[in-house]
C-alpha positions in Angstrom: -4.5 -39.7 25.5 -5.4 -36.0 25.8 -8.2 -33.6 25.2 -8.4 -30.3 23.9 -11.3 -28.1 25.7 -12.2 -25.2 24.6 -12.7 -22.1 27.6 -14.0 -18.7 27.2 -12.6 -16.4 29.4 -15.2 -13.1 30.0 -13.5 -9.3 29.7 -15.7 -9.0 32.6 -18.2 -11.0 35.4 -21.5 -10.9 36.4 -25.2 -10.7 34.4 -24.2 -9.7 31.2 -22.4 -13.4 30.3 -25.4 -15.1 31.0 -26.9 -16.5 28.0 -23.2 -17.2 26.7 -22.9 -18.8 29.7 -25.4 -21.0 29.1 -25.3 -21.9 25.5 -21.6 -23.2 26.6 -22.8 -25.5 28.7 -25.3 -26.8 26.7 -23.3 -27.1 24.1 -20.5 -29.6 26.3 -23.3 -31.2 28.3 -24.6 -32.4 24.6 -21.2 -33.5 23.8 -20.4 -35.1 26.9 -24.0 -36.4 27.3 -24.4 -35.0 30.6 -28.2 -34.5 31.9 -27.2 -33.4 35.5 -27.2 -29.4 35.4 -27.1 -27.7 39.1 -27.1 -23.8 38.3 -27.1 -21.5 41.2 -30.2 -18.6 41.6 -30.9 -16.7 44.4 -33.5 -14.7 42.7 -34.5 -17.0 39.7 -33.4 -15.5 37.2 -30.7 -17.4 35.4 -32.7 -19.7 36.8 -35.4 -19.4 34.7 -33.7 -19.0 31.6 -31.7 -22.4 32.2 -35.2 -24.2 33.0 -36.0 -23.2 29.4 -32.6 -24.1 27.9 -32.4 -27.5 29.7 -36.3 -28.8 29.6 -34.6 -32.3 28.8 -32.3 -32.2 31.8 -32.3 -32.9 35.5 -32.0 -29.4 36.0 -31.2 -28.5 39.7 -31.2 -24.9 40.9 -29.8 -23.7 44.0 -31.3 -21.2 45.7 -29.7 -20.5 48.7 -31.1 -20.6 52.3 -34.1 -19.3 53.5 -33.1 -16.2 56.1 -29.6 -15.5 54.4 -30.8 -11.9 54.4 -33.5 -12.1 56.7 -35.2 -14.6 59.2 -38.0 -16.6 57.3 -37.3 -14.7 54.0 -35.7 -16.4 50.8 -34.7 -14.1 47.4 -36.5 -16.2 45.2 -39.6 -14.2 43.5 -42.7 -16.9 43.5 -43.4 -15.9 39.6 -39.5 -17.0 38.9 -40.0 -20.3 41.3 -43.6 -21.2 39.3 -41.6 -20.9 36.0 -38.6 -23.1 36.9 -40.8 -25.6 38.4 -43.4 -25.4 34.7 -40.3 -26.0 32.8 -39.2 -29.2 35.1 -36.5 -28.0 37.4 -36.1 -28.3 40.8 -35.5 -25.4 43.2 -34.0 -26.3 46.3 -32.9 -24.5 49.6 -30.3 -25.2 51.6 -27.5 -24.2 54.5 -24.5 -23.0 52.5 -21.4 -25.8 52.1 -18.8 -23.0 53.2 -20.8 -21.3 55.9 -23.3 -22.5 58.6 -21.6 -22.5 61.8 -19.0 -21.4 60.6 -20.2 -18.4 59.9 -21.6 -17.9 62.6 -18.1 -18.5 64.6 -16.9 -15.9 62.8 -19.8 -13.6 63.0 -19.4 -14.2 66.8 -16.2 -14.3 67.5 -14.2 -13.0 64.7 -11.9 -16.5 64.4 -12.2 -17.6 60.6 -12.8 -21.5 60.3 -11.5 -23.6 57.9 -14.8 -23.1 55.5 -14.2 -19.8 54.9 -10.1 -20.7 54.1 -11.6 -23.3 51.5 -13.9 -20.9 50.3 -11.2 -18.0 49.7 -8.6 -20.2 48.5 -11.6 -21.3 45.3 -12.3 -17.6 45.3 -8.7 -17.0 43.4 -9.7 -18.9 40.2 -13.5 -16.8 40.8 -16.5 -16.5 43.0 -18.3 -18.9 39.9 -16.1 -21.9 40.4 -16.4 -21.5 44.4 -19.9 -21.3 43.9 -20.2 -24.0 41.4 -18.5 -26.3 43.6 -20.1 -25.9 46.7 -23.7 -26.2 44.5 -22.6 -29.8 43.4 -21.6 -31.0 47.0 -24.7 -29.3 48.2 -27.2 -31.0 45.0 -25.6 -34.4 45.9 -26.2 -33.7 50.1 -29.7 -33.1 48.8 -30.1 -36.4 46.7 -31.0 -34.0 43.8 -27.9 -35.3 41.7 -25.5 -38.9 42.4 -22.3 -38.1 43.8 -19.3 -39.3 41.4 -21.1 -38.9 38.2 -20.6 -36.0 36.3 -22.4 -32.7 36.2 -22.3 -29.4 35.2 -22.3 -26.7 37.4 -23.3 -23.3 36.8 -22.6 -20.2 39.1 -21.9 -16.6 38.8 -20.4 -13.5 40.6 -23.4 -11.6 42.3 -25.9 -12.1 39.6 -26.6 -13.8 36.9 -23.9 -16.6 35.8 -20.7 -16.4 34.5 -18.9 -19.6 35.3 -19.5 -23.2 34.2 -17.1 -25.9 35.1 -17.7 -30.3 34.5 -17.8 -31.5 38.0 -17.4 -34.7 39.3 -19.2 -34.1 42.5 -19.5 -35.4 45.6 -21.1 -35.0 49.2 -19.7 -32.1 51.2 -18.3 -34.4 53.8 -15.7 -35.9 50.9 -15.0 -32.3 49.3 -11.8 -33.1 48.8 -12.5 -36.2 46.8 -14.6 -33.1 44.5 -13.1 -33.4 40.8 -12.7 -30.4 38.3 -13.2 -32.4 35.4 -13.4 -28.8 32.7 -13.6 -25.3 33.1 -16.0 -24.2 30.3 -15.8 -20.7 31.2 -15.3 -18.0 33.7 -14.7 -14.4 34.2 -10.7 -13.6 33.6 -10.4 -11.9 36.6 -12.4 -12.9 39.6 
């Protein structure tokens, strides 16, 4: 047995693909019948306009961790945050899959750890699908989604989202159990 998918491929990445991005995945998480959506917004603003696409939906946005820029600072705006949470989604903060300690390590003492090798090595399909995947291990380490049933994850590169890929997810410690179920779409080049 075999499926044909259909994937859209942006000229370009970043804000601009947003709504497409969007209606695609609505459009396969209807076919699919799919209710888990984890979308990643550090500012709210695609993840606002997902809480008003996917009102029926266990809607899970990602919004980074608090002090990524700054100590005891996050880049969600409050209006964005109120909005999500009216429409039914659920913002959650959180340490970064493929950074932490890690990062730090590195930051320290300049030796690269094997997050950031996992991290660059999803980085050459796109930022999106890294991001997308490191959302769903992060939604299930959160209890916000179930591990191994699917989702669809939504992710972007510096702004906005231009990537949306079927996930079977799992926790972080089990990454590599993580299945790409569909790409639904991404920007051709990175």
């Amino acid at each position: 047995m075999s499926h044909r998918v259909e994937s859209v491929y942006f000229d370009g990445k970043g804000k601009q693909y947003t709504e497409e991005t969007l209606k695609l995945a609505k459009k396969r998480a209807e076919e699919l019948g799919i209710k888990n959506i984890v979308i990643a917004s550090y500012t709210g603003y695609a993840g606002v306009l997902a809480s008003e696409m996917f009102k029926d939906y266990n809607l899970v946005v990602s919004a980074g961790m608090m002090g990524f820029t700054e100590p005891n600072v996050h880049r969600m705006t409050d209006e964005n945050k109120a909005m999500i949470d009216a429409n039914g989604g659920k913002v959650f903060y959180h340490l970064h899959s493929f950074g932490g300690l890690g990062r730090a390590v590195k930051n320290k003492f300049g030796a690269i750890q094997v997050d950031e090798i996992i991290a660059n090595t999803l980085r050459t399909f796109s930022q999106g699908v890294k991001v997308a995947l490191e959302i769903s291990c992060m939604a299930c380490d959160a209890g916000m989604i179930k591990a191994d049933v699917p989702c669809i994850a939504i992710a972007g590169s510096g702004g906005g989202a231009d990537t949306a890929v079927v996930i079977m997810p799992v926790n972080t410690h089990r990454f590599f159990d993580v299945k790409v179920m569909e790409i639904l779409c991404k920007p051709r080049f990175g």
